[in-house]
C-alpha positions in Angstrom: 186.5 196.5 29.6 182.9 195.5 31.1 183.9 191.9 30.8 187.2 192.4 32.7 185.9 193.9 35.4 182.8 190.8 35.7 185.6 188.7 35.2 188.0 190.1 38.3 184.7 191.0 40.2 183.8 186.9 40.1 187.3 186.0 41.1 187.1 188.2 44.1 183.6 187.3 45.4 184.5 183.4 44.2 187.5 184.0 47.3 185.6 185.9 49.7 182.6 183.1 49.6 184.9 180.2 49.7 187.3 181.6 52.5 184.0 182.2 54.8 183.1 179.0 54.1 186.8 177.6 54.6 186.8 179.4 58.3 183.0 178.2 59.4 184.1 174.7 58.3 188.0 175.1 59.5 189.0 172.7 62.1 189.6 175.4 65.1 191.4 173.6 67.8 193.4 172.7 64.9 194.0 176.6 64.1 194.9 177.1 68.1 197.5 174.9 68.3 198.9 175.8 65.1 199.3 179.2 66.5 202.1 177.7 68.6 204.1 177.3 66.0 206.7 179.4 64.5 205.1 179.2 60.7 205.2 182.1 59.5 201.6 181.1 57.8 200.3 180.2 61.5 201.0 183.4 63.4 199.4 184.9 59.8 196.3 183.1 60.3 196.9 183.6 64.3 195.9 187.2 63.3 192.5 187.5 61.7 191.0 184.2 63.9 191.5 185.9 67.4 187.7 187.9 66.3 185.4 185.4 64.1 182.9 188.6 64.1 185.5 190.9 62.5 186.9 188.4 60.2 183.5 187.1 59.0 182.1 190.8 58.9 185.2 191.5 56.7 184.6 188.5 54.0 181.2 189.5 54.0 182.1 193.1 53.0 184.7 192.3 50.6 182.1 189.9 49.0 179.4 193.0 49.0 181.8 195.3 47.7 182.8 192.8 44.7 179.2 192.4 44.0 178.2 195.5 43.6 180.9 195.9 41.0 179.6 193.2 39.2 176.4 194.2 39.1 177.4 197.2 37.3 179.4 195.6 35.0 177.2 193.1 33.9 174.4 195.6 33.5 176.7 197.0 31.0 178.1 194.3 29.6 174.4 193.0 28.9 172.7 195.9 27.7 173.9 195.5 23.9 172.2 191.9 23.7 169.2 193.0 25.6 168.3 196.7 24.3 165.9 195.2 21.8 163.8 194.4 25.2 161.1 197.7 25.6 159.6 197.1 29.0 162.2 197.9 32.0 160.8 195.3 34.4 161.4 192.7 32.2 164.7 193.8 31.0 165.7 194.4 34.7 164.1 190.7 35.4 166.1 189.6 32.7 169.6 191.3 33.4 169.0 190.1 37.5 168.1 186.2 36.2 171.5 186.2 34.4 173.5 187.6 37.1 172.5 185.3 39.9 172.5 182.4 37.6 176.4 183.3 36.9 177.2 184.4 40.7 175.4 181.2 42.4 177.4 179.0 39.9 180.8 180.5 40.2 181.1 182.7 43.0 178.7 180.4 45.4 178.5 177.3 44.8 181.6 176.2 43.4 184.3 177.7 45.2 182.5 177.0 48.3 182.3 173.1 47.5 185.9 173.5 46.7 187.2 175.4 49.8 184.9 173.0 52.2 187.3 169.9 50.9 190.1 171.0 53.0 189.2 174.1 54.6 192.3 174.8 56.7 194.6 173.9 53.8 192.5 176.5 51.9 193.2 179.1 54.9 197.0 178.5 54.7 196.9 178.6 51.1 195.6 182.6 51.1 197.0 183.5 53.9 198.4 186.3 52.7 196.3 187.9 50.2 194.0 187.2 53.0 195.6 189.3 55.1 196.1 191.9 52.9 192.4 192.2 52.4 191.8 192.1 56.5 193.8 195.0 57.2 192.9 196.3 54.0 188.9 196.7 54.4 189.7 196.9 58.9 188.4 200.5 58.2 185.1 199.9 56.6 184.6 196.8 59.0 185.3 198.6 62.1 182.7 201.6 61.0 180.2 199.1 60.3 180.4 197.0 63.6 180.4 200.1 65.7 177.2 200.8 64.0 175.6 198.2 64.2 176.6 197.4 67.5 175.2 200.8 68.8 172.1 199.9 67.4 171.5 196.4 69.0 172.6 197.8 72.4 170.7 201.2 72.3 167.9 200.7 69.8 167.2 196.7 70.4 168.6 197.1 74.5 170.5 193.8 73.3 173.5 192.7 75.7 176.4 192.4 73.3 179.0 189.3 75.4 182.0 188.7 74.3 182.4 184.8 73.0 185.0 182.5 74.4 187.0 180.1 71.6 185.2 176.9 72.1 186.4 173.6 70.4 184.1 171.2 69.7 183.7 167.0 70.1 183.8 167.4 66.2 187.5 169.8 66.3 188.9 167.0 68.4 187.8 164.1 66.7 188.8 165.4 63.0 192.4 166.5 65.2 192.5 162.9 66.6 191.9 161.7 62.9 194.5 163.8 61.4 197.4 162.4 64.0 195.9 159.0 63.1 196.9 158.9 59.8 200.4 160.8 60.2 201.3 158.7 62.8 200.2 155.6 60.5 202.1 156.8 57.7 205.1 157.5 59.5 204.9 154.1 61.5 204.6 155.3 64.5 203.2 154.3 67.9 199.7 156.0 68.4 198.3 154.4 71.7 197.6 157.6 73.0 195.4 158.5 70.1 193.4 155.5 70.8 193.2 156.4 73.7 191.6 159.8 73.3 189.5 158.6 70.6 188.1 155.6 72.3 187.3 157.9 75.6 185.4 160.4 72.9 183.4 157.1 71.8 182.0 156.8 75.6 178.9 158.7 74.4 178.4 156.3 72.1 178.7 152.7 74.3 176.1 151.3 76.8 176.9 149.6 79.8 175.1 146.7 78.3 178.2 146.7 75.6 180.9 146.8 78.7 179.6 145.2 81.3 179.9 141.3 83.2 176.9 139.5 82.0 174.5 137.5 84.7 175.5 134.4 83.6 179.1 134.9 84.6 178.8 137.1 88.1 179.4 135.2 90.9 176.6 136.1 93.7 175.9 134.9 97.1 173.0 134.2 99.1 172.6 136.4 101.7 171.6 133.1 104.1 175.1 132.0 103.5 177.8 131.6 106.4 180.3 133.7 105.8 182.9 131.0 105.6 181.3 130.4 102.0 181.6 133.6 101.6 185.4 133.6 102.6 185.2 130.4 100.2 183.7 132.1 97.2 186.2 134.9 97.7 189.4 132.4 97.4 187.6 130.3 94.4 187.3 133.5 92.3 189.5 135.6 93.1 187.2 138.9 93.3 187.6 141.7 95.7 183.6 142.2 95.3 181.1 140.1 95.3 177.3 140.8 95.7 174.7 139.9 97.2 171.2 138.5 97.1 168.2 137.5 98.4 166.0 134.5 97.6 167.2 134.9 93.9 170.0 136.3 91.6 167.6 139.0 90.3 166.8 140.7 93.8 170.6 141.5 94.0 170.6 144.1 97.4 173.8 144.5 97.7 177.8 143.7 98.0 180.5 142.4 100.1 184.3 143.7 100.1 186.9 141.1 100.8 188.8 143.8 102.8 185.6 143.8 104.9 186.4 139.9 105.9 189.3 141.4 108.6 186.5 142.4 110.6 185.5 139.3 111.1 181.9 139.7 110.8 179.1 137.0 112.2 176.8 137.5 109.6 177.1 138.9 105.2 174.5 141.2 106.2 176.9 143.2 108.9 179.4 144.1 105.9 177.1 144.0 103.4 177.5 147.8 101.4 174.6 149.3 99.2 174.9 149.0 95.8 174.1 151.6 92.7 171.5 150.0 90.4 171.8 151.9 86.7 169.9 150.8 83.7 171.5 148.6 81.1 170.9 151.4 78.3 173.1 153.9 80.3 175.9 155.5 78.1 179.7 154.3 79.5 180.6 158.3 80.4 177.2 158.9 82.3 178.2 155.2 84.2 181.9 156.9 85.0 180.0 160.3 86.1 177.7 158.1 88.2 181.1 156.1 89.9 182.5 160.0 90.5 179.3 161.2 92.6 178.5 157.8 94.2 182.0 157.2 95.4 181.6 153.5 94.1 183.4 151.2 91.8 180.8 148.8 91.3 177.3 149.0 90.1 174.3 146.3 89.4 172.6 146.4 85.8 169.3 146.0 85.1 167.2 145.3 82.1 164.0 147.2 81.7 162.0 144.6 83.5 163.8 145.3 86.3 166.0 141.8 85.7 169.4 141.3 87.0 171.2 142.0 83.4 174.7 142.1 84.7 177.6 144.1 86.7 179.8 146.8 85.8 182.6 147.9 87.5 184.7 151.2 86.8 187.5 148.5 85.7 185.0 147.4 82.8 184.2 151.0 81.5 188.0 152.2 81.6 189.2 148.9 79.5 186.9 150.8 77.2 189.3 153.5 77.0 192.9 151.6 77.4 192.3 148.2 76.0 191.6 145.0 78.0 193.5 145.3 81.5 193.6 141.8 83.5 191.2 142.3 86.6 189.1 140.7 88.6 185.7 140.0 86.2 188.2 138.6 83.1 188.3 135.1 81.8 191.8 134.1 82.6 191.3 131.3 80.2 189.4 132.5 77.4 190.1 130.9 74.2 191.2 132.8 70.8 192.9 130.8 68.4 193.4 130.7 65.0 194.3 127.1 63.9 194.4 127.4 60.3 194.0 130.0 57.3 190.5 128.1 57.3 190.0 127.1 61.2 189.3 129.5 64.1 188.4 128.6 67.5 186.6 131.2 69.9 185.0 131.5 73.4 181.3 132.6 73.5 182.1 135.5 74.9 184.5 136.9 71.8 183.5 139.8 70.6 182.4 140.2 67.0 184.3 143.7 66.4 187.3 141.8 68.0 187.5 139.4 65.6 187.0 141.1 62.4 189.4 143.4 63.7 191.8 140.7 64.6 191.2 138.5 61.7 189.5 140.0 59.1 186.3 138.0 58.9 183.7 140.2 58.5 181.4 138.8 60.6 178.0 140.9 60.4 178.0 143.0 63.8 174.7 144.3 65.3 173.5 146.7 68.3 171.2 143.4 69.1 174.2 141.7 70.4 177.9 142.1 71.1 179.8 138.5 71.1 180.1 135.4 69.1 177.4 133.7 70.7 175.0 136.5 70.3 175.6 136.2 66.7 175.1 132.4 66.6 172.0 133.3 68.4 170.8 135.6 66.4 171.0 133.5 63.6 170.0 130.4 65.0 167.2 131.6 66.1 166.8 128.4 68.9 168.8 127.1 72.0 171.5 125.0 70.0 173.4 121.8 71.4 177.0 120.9 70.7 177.5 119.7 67.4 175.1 122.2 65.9 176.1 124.7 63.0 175.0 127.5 60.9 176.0 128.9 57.7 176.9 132.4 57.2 177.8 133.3 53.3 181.2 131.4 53.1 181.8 130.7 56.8 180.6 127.9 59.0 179.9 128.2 62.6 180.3 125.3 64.8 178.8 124.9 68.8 182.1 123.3 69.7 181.5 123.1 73.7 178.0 123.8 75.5 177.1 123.4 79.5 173.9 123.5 80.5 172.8 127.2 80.7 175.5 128.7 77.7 177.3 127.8 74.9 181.0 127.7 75.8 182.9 127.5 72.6 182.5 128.1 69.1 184.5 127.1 65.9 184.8 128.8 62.7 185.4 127.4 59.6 186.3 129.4 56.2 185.6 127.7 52.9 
């Protein structure tokens, strides 16, 4: 009889531990907008998650209450194979060794591994016997929370506040995940997915990742006639352009071309300030810093102070929707694959792009973002056309150079 009631007594604090575990770990916006539903399972589960502190005071009771049991039992279940033991602290040492060895085993550790695999499966899956325990022990739990809080708020003069449902950037990336996959399965279109998840990854990017590099802003000298000005507007095709003094690294400021109807004398009378933000500045603290500055452009600088590059609001949302065709994009930029063997890139590639694209597996890096940072990284020199470098069965080819940059580079799979 002893060993029937260890046996139940295990079972039940084996489901009590792992359905804790299951709703600590649960996905919780995932469990709110189930609730929507008209499961019969969902509105179940609906119930007992409106108040983590009763349900969690409940599985923590029923756990207690199956212990206690078990403790019992296995004192009596034991006591034949250990009555040869005279001394009581060492046959209660003994008994107490045994028991948590056995409950840590199979009423800790394993059903909580299990239920932690997929913990809101495991929620829907005992639902019901759930439920039954909820309402069944609601008497007990109530008792004990009343007491307890009467005791923090009159004893410990603690403020007991109420806690709103939060979800967190963990909830909504494991929701995003889970939509991933069906829509995947299901071939479907899951753009907007993307979407979300790449505006989650903002945290994650720096401006340095999403910004125009210095080599390929266009800048004027603030000495320059505005007809040059007018000139540089028509040759590139920018609405902004900005400006600077002596040198492209004291950039102090930038022109509008809906400024030129004014028909200004000088740059200087329509010249607007411009935000200056470090090039190790996270993509959704550079949208924040657009919001409250009121601008859509901003000047990059390295930690030397160095013009790094230019970032416009255009640059950080592509990170969200894709590539959009403004003003600071290559019109001509070069992506071609030639062959199974032969591909042909511009500089500016990026790696991720390409193994995404075509599978390559280029090695990618936080010490540089496009083709030619990889070439240079593995170069390790200023290369001329013509040059190449091996990286395990690829080659990598300077196909076209100009003076400053390399322009195009070929790759070539044996």
């Amino acid at each position: 009889m002893s060993l029937t009631i260890v046996v139940i007594t295990l079972i039940f604090s084996a489901f009590f531990s792992g359905i804790e575990i299951a709703f600590v770990s649960s996905n919780k916006l995932k469990l709110e907008l189930d609730k929507n539903s008209d499961s019969f399972i969902s509105k179940t589960i609906a119930i007992f998650s409106k108040d983590e502190s009763n349900f969690i005071a409940t599985m923590l009771i029923g756990n207690n209450i199956a212990l206690v049991i078990f403790s019992i039992s296995m004192t009596e279940l034991l006591h034949p194979f250990l009555q040869n033991i005279s001394s009581s602290f060492l046959l209660l040492f003994t008994q107490t060794i045994i028991s948590t060895i056995i409950i840590l085993i199979t009423a800790e550790f394993i059903p909580k591994a299990i239920f932690r695999i997929n913990p809101n499966y495991m929620l829907k899956i005992f639902s019901l016997p759930l439920i039954f325990f909820y309402f069944l022990l609601y008497p007990i739990v109530f008792v004990m929370l009343a007491i307890s809080g009467f005791v923090l708020k009159y004893i410990f003069r603690l403020e007991i506040n109420e806690v709103n449902q939060l979800f967190s950037k963990i909830d909504l990336d494991e929701y995003l995940e889970s939509l991933t996959q069906y829509t995947n399965s299901n071939s479907g279109n899951n753009t907007e997915v993307e979407m979300l998840q790449n505006a989650l990854e903002l945290s994650n990017i720096k401006v340095r990742e999403c910004m125009v590099p210095r080599t390929d802003m266009a800048a004027i000298n603030i000495k320059s006639s505005v007809e040059q000005l007018l000139k540089l507007f028509i040759e590139t095709k920018y609405t902004k352009i900005p400006v600077f003094k002596d040198n492209i690294d004291n950039i102090i400021g930038y022109v509008h071309s809906a400024d030129l109807f004014k028909k200004p004398i000088t740059i200087k009378s329509v010249m607007l300030p411009i935000p200056i933000v470090s090039e190790s500045l996270t993509a959704n603290e550079m949208l924040n810093t657009f919001i409250k500055k009121n601008k859509s452009i901003a000047l990059v600088v390295d930690e030397f102070g160095g013009t790094s590059g230019l970032v416009t609001v255009e640059d950080v949302t592509e990170e969200i929707v894709g590539e959009i065709e403004d003003e600071h994009d290559i019109a001509d930029i070069i992506d071609e694959k030639i062959s199974d063997t032969e591909y042909l890139f511009s500089s500016r590639m990026e790696v991720d792009q390409i193994n995404n694209k075509y599978n390559l597996e280029l090695p990618e890096s936080e010490e540089y973002e496009t083709i030619a940072g990889l070439f240079l990284s593995l170069h390790e020199d200023i290369p001329i056309k013509g040059e190449s470098i091996k990286y395990e069965n690829k080659l990598l080819l300077i196909d076209s150079v100009d003076e400053k940059s390399i322009k195009l580079i070929r790759i070539m799979v044996k």
